[in-house]
N, C-alpha and C positions, 0 to 999 in steps of 0.2 A: 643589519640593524636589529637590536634584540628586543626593541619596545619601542612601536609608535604612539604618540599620545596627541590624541585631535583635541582641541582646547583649547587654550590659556587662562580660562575663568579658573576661580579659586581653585577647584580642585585636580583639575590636567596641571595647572604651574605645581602646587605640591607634590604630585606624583611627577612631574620633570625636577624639581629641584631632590627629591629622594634618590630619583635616577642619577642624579650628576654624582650628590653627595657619598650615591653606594659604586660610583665610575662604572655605569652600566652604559653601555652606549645605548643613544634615544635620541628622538626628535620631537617637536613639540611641534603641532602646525595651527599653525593661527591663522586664517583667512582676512584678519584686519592689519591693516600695518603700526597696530600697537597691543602690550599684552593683555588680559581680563578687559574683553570687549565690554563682557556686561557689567562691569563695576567701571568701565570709561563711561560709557551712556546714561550712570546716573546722574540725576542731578547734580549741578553743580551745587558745591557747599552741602550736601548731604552726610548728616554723620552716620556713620555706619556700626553697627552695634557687634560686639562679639559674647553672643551668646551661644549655648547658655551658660553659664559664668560656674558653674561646677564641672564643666567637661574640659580635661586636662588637651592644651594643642599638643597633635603631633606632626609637627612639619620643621621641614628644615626654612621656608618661607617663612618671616617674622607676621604675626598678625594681633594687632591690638585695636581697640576700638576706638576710632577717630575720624577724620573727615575722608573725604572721597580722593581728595587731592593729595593728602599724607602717605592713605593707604597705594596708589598707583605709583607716588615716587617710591615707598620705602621696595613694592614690589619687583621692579625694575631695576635699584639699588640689589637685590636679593639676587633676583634673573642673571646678572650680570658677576656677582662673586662667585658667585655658583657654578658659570662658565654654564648655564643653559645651553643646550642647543638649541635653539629657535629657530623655525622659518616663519617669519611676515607673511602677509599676502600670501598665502598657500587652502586656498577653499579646496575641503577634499571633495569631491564628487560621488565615489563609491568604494565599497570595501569588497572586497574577496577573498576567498581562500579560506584555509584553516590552520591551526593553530603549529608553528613553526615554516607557514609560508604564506602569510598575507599577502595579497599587491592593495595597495590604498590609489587612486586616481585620482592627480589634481585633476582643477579647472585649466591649467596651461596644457595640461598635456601628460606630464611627466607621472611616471609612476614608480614608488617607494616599494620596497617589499622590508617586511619586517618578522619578527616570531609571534612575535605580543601588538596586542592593539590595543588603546585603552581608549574608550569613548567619554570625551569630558564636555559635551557640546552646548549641553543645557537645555533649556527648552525657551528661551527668551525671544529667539528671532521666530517663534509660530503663535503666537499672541492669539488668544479670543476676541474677536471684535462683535463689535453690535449688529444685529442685524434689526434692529426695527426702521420701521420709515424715516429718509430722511438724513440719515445717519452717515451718508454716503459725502458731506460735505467738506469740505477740505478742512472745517475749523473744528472736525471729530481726529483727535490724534491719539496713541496710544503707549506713547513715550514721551516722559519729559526729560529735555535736554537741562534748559536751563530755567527756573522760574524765574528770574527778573529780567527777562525779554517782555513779562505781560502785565504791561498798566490796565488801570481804569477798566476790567471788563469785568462782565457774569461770566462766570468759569463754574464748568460743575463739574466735578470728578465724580468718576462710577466704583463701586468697587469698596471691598470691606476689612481688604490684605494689607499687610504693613508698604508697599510701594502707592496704592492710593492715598493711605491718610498723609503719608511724606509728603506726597506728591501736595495734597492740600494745604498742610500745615505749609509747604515751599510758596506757594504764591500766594498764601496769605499773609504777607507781610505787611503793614500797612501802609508803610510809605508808599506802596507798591499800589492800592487806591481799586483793589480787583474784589469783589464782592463771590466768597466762595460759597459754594454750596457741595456736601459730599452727600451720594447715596450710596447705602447700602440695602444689599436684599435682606437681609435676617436679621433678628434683634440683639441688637451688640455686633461685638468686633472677636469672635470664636477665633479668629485665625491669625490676626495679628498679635502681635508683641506688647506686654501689657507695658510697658515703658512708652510707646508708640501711643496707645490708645488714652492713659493718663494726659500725654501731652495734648491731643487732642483735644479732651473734654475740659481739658484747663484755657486750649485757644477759645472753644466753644463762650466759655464764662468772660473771657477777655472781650466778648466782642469781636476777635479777628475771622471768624467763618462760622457756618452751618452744618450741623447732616440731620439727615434723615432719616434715620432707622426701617426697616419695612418696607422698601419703596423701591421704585424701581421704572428705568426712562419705558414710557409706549410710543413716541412718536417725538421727532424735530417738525417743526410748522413755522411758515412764514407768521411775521407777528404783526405783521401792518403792510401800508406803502412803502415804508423803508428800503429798502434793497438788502441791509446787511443786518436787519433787526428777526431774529430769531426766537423762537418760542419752545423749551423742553417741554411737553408733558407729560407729567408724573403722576404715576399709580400710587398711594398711601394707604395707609390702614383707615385714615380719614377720608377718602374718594381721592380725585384727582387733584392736582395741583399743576399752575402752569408759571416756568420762570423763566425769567429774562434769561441767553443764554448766547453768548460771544462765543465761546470755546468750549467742548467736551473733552475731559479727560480720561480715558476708560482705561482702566488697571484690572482688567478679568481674570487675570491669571495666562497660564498659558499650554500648551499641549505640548508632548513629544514629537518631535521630528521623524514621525513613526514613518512612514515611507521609508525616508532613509534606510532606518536602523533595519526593520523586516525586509528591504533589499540583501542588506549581509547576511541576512537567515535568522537573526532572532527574531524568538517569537515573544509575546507579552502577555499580560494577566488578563488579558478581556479584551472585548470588543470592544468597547468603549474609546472613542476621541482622546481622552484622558488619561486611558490606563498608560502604565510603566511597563517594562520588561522583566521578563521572569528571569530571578537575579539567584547567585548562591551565597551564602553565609560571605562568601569572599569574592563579592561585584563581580561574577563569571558568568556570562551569557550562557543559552542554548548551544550558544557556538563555543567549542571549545579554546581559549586562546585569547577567546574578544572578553574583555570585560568592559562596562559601564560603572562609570559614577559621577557624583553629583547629581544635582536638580534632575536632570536625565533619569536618575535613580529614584527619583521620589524625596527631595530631601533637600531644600534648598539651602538650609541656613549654611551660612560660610564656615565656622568652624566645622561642621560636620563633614562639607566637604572637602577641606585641608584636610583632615584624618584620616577622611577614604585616598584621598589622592598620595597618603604617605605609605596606608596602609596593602593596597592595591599593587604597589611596587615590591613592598617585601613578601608580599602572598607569591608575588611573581618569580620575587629570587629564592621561592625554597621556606621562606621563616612560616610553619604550619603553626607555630608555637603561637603567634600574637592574635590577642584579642579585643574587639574594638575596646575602647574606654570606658563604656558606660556599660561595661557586663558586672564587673561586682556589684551595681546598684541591680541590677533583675537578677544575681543569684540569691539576692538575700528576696527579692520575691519570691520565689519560691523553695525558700526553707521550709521544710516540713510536709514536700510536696510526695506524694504518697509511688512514685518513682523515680529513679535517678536518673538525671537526662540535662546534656550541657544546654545552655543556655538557647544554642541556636536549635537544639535539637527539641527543646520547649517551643521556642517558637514559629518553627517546622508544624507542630503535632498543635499547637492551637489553632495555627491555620489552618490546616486541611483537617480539622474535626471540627470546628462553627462555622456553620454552614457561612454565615454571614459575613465572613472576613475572608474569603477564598478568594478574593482581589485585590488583595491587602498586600505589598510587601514588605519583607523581611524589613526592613529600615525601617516604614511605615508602623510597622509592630512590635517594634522596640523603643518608637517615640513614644506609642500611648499607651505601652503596658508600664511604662515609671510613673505615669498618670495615675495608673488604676493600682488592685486590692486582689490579693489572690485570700480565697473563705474556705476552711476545710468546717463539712458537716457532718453530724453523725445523723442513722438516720433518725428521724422523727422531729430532728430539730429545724425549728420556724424559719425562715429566709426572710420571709415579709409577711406583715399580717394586713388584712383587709381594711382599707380605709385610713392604711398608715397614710404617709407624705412621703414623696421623694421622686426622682424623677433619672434614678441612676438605673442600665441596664445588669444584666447580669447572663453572663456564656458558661452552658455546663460543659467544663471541659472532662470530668467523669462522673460519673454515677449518673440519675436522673432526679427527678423531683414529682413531687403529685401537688397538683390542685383542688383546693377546697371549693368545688362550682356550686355548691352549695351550703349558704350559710347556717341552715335549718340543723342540717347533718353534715358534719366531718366526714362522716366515713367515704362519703360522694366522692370524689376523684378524677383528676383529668390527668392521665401523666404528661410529662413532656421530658423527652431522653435525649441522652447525651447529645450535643454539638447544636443546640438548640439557644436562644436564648428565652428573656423572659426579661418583662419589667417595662417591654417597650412602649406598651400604651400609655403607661404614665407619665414617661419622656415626650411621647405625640401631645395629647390632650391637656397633662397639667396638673390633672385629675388624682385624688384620693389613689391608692391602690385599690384595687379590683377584686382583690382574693386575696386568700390565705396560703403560701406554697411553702412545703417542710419538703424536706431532704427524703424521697422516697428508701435512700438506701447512700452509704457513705457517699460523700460528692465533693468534686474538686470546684469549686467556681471563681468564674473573673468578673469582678465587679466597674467597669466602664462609670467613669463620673458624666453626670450633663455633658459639659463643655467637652472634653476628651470624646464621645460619640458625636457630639456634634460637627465637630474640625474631621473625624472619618468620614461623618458621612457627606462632608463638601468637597473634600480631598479624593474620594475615592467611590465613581460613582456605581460602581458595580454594589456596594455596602449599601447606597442611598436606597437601591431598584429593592436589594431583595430585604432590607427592611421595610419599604413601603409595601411590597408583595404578604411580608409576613405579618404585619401591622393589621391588615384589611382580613387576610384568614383568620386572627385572632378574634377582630372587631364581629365577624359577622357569626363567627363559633360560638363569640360572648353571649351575642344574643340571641341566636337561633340553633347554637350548636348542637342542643339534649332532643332537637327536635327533625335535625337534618343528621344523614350519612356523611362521612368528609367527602364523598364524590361529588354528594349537592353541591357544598359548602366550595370544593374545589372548580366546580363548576358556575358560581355566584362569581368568584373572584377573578378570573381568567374573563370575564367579562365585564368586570368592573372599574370604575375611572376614580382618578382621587382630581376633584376641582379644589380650585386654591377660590377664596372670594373674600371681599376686605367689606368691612362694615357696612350694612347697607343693604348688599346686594342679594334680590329675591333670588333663589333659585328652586321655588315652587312659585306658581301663580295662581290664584284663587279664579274660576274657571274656566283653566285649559284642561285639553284630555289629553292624560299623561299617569300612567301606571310605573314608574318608577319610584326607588325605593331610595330612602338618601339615610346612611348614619354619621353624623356628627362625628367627627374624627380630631377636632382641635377648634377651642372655640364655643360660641355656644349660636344661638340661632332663637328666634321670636318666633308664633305664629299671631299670625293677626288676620279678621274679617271684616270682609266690606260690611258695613250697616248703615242706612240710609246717607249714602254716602261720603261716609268716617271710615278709617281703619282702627276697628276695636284690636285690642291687645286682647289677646287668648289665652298664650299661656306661653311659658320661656323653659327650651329646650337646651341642656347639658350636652357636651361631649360624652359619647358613648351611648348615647341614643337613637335611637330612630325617627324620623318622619314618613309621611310621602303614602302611609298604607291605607288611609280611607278611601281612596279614587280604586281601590281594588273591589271596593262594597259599595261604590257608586260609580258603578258602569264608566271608569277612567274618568270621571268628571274629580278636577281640585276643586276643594270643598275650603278650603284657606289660603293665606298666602303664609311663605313659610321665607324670613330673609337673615343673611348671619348680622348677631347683634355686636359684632367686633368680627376683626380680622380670624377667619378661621376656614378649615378644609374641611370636605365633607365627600363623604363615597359615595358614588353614584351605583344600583344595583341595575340593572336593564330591567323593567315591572313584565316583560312577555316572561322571563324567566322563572321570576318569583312566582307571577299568576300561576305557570305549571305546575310549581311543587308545591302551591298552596293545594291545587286541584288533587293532586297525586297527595298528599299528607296529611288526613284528617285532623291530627293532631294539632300540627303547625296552622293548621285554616282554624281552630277554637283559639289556640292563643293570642294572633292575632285578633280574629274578631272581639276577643276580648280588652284588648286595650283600642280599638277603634270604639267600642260601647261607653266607653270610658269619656273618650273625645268626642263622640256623638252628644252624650247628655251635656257636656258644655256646650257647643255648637246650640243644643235644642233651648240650653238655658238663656244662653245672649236672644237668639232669637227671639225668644219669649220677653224678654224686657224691655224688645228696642224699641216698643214705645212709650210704653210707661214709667221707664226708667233709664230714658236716652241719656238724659242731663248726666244720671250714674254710671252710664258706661260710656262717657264721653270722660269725664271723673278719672276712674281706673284705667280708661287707656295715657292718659295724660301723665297721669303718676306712671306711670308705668315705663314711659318713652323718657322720661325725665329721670329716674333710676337707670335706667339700662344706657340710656344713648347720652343723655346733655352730662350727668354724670360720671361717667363711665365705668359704672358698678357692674356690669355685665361680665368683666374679668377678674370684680372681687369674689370672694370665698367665704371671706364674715365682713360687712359693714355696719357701724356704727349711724342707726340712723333714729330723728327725733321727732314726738307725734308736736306738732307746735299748740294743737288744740290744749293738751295736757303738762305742756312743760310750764312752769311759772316761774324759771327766770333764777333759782335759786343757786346754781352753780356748783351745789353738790357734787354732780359726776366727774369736773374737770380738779373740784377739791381729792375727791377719794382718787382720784388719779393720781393727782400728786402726791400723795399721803403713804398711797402705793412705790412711789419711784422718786423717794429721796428729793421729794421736794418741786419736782421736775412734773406736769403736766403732759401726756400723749396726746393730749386733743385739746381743742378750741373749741365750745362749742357756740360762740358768735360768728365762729368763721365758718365758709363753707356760701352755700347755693341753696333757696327753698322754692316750694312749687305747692299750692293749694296749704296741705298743713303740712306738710314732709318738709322736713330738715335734715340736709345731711351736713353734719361738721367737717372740721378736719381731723381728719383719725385716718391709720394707716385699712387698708382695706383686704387685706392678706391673697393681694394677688396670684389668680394660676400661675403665671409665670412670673415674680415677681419683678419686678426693673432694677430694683435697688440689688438683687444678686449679682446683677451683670457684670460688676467689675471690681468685686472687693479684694484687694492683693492680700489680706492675711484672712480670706476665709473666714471672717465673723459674721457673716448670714446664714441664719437657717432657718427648716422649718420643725418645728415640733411637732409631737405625737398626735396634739389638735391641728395641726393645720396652720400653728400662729407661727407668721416669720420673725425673729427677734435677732438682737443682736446681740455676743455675747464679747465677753471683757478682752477678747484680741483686737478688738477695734483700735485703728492706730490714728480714729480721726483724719483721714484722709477729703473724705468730704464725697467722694464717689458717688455713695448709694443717696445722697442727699441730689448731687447733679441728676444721675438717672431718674428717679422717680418724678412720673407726671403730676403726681397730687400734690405737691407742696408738704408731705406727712411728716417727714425726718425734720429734724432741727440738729444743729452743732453747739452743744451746751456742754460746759464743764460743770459735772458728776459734784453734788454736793457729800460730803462726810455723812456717815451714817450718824441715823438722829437717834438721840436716848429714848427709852419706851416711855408707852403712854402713864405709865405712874410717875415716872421721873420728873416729868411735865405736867402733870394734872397736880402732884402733893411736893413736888420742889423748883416748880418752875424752869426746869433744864429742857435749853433747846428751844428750837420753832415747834407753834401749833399745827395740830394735823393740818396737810396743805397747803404748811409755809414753809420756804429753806428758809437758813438757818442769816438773818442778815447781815453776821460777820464776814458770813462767806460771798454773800453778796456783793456788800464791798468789797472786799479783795477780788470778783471776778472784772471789776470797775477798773482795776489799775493794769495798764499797762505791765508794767514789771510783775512778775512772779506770781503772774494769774493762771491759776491752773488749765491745765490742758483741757480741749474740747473735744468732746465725742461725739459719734453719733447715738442719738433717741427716738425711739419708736415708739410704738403700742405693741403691745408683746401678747395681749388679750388676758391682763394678769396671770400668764403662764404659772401653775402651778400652785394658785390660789384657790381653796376650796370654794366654792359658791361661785365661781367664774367671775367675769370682767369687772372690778370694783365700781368701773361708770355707772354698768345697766343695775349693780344692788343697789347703790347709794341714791336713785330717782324717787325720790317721794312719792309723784304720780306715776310710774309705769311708763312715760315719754320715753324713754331712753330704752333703744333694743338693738341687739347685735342681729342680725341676720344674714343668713346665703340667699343669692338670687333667686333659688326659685320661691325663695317664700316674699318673693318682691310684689306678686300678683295678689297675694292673701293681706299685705299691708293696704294696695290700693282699693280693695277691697272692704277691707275692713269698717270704714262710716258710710258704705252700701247701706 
């Protein structure tokens, strides 16, 4: 036999039906008594997607995008023209040998010998399951067969991948009378199919099911006397929550059958549970002879692995010539690229030169470089300037770059050299950029978008470990780098912890003795003190900052309490460590004690009021929790907010609003939530991480050179960034005609008055018929208006102010 091929999923039958079609003698061994186990096991009536819709199929197997039951007959129909060799029921056991004398070993007994091997197994039968409390009940499964076996129950699917939301959108049917709920761990759906996720957020608005973004199961609990009534509890970005819960679904993904596969001798990219095997341009093992593809490979979508399974067979018979499909789209990446080198041999020399992608494989690195931006520099030329926006990475794949650590003087410098990246804080945090970084000398760079780093770093954890590794060296270089050696600095981090903690949660407590050190890493965090027993509001800490260093200048006694004011991470420093090198560096012991002097005279300040002016710092804590928390201004960047003592009522601001945008209003300022004299309207809040970016298919979010997210004229009206967003901000209104200027109108009457559309068009947006399309509208923070936001000029009395959270404490403040 000159090719055995373990499998039948999508890409073992491609590479058997290649073999038939090029009369290679082969066997195909299936251990189920029917073919693509794991496209049998899906749900039933599931349709099945062929994507992505520009990669040309190569298989001699027919595949189009249709139902589960279409796809299984046409494949069979195919198997059978084909004259497949198939064996049924043939579970292989183990592989041996090498290349031109395999033995493969069934489970009966019998043993195959072949030249070729091809691994097509998948990873589907080693599923992640739960391990929290509880979980162990018969009604936690991790496969759906069929959704309409399940009436009337709470059903919650785990899980953030295209097989969970199916899985949901399946038993949410409503005849069906089952009350879904989905969680996922991260915000939005990075990894599934935006076909998939649309259709979700459309059932979400129907009314047919729930998710929950952020969250994630800690415990199943008895929920009463019942016997069969159950209790999920769930972690949120809001605290806990507890739901009724019949049945769990968990879709985690799943792992390699690695035992297996390192029984034959290969080896793989990492230690990791997760990691893949280390694979060559043309799915060829460590082992000479063995190759892998498919999922197996890193790479589940079905088209992809019909290609490999077509392409794997003619690597075998000799054709060195063919190249996967999707290599003209990454040669024209790098056109211009400053050596000549084929596509695979780029992406060979990317990976083993960023440091961060050295777990990465080949497949995995040709899905997210069509994603990304290849940047040639000359030197001295800017990459990113301090306090831009954006939240994309960036890998030197030549040259290096220098950093501006100081804003004072340019000439200051930090370099960072080839195979390094850079940008990552801004991806972490949310946060402005940080610095200034020009092209030390000519530079070849990969620019990684949000999304596309994000889906690496869930897919491949070995990227996750050493960008949180290098994330934490930057963070603590940022701030103490000009004053520590990098051994300090290496040594801070090698004992450092990154805690995750969701709104709420203290992790200083005002006084316990505790010398550790905490920087803000995503997120941001309050400090607050007990006073006659109240917690004043202190002061509100940003990402990329520190707390925790007073207890070093009071004998370990916490002098506050310090808790996150939204879901955010935070690095833990060990304080015996820090204590040393403060001891050991005189320097670093004045700068510190310099921003602790800083927090001491406020500390001495409350103190000094709390009784003569308890009523006013009972006042500003209140403003204060009412901003940040009932609010949820603490992940805004500029919000629009109103003094009420000062407003009178005139509507000015939501006039020059409109007057600004075609007639169209960005904000309400009757709507909204107030507290003492604070009014916050509705106006978009220019989120860290915005919501409304989460899922826009034509790319019209962004953020500008201020910081203001706006939408620009690709909007196709989809309605997305309107469903994501918590704040109610977006509206869908159709765009009136530009108005005639203000003389046209003042000395011939043409057009609406500043403020007003236009009421022709008004009515015609009345009519059913041939009313024009609807977009989405925001607040843009009159992007590229001289004198800024047209609301805060047009206030007669000074009511009306944009501000960033930390100047949230100076408003509450302010009638002190």
């Amino acid at each position: 036999m000159k090719i055995a091929i373990v499998g039948s999923g999508p890409a073992g039958l491609s590479a058997a039906g290649r073999a038939a079609a090029r009369g290679i003698s082969h066997v195909l061994l299936e251990k189920a008594p029917h073919l693509s186990d794991t496209i049998y096991k899906y749900q039933r009536g599931k349709y099945i997607m062929a994507t992505p819709d520009q990669l040309p199929l190569r298989s001699d197997i027919e595949f189009q995008a249709g139902s589960r039951e279409s796809i299984i007959t046409r494949w069979d129909d195919d198997a059978e023209d084909l004259k497949i060799n198939v064996r049924h029921n043939s579970e292989v056991t183990a592989i041996s040998g090498s290349k031109g004398a395999f033995q493969i070993s069934l489970a009966d007994g019998e043993t195959i010998n072949a030249d070729f091997v091809v691994l097509a197994v998948g990873v589907q039968g080693n599923p992640n399951k739960l391990k929290n409390p509880g979980t162990d009940q018969p009604f936690v499964q991790y496969q759906l067969d069929d959704p309409r076996e399940y009436y009337d129950e709470n059903i919650i699917v785990i899980g953030g991948g295209d097989a969970a939301i199916e899985n949901a959108l399946g038993v949410a049917n409503p005849d069906q009378g089952n009350i879904v709920t989905l969680l996922q761990r991260s915000d939005g759906f990075p990894r599934a199919k935006e076909a998939n996720v649309q259709t979700l957020y459309k059932a979400r608005d129907e009314g047919r099911l729930d998710f929950i973004t952020e969250a994630s199961l800690i415990r199943l609990e008895r929920g009463g006397s019942g016997e069969n009534l159950w209790i999920a509890v769930v972690d949120t970005k809001d605290g806990e929550a507890r739901l009724p819960c019949d049945r769990i679904i968990a879709r985690l993904g799943a792992a390699p059958p690695r035992k297996f596969v390192e029984a034959a001798g290969v080896e793989f990219t990492g230690p990791d549970r997760e990691a893949f095997p280390v694979l060559t341009p043309q799915y060829e093992t460590t082992v000479p002879g063995l190759y892998v593809i498919g999922a197996l490979a890193g790479f589940p979508l079905i088209k992809h692995c019909m290609n490999q399974g077509h392409d794997v067979v003619e690597f075998i018979a000799g054709n060195t010539e063919l190249q996967p499909p999707d290599t003209p789209l990454l040669e024209k990446l790098f056109e211009g690229a400053p050596a000549k080198r084929s596509v695979d041999q780029w992406l060979e020399h990317i990976r083993s030169t960023v440091d961060v992608l050295q777990d990465v494989s080949p497949l995995q690195m040709r899905e997210f470089l069509l994603a990304s931006t290849i940047h040639y520099k000359k030197r001295g030329d800017i990459i990113m300037k301090r306090n831009d926006t954006g939240s994309s990475i960036f890998a030197i794949i030549e040259g290096s770059v220098a950093v501006e650590v100081d804003p004072k003087n340019p000439s200051v410098t930090v370099p960072i050299k080839k195979g390094n990246i850079f940008g990552e804080l801004g991806l972490i945090s949310g946060r402005r950029r940080t610095a200034t970084i020009r092209a030390a000398e000519p530079a070849m760079l990969l620019e990684i978008p949000r999304n596309a780093t994000l889906k690496l770093m869930a897919s491949v954890p070995g990227v996750k470990r050493r960008m949180d590794r290098l994330s934490m060296e930057r963070q603590v270089g940022q701030i103490f780098g000009q004053l520590l050696p990098q051994s300090a600095i290496d040594e801070i981090v090698d004992a450092a912890e990154i805690i995750p903690l969701k709104a709420g949660d203290a992790f200083i407590e005002e006084g316990e003795r505790n010398t550790d050190i905490f920087i803000i890493r995503s997120g941001s965090a309050v400090v607050e003190k007990r006073i006659g027993g109240k917690d004043v509001f202190l002061s509100y800490v940003l990402a990329g900052n520190y707390v925790g260093e007073m207890s070093l200048f009071y004998e370990g006694l916490r002098t506050a309490t310090v808790r996150a004011a939204i879901k955010s991470e935070v690095v833990r420093l060990p304080g015996e460590i820090f204590e040393r090198l403060l001891n050991q560096n005189p320097d670093l012991y004045r700068a510190v004690d310099d921003l602790v002097a800083s927090r001491r005279k406020l500390n001495d300040y409350v103190e000094a009021k709390r009784e003569s002016f308890s009523s006013v710092v009972d006042m500003h804590t209140s403003i204060a929790r009412f901003l940040l928390e009932e609010e949820g201004l603490s992940e805004a960047t500029d919000a629009l907010v109103i003094d009420e003592t000062l407003c009178v009522g005139c509507d000015n601001c939501e006039k020059a609003c409109a007057d600004i945008h075609e007639g169209i209003s960005r904000l309400d300022r009757e709507a909204g939530n107030s507290y003492a004299y604070i009014h916050v309207p509705t106006s978009c809040r220019h989120c860290e991480h915005p919501h409304c970016m989460t899922d826009c298919p034509p790319d019209a979010i962004h953020r500008g050179p201020d910081g203001e997210v706006f939408i620009d004229e690709k909007c196709i009206g989809c309605g997305n960034c309107q469903r994501y967003c918590p704040y109610g901000v977006i509206q869908m209104a159709a765009v009136p005609p530009e108005k005639p200027g203000i003389l046209s109108w003042l000395f011939f009457g043409r057009g609406p008055g500043p403020g007003e559309p236009d009421k022709d068009w008004i009515e015609k947006t009345r009519k059913k018929d041939d009313a024009p399309p609807k977009l989405a509208v925001k607040c843009d923070m009159c992007s590229g208006l001289k004198g800024g936001p047209a609301c805060v000029r047009a206030c007669p009395t000074g009511a009306a102010q944009r501000v960033s959270p930390e100047d949230y404490l100076s408003i509450a403040e302010g009638k002190g």
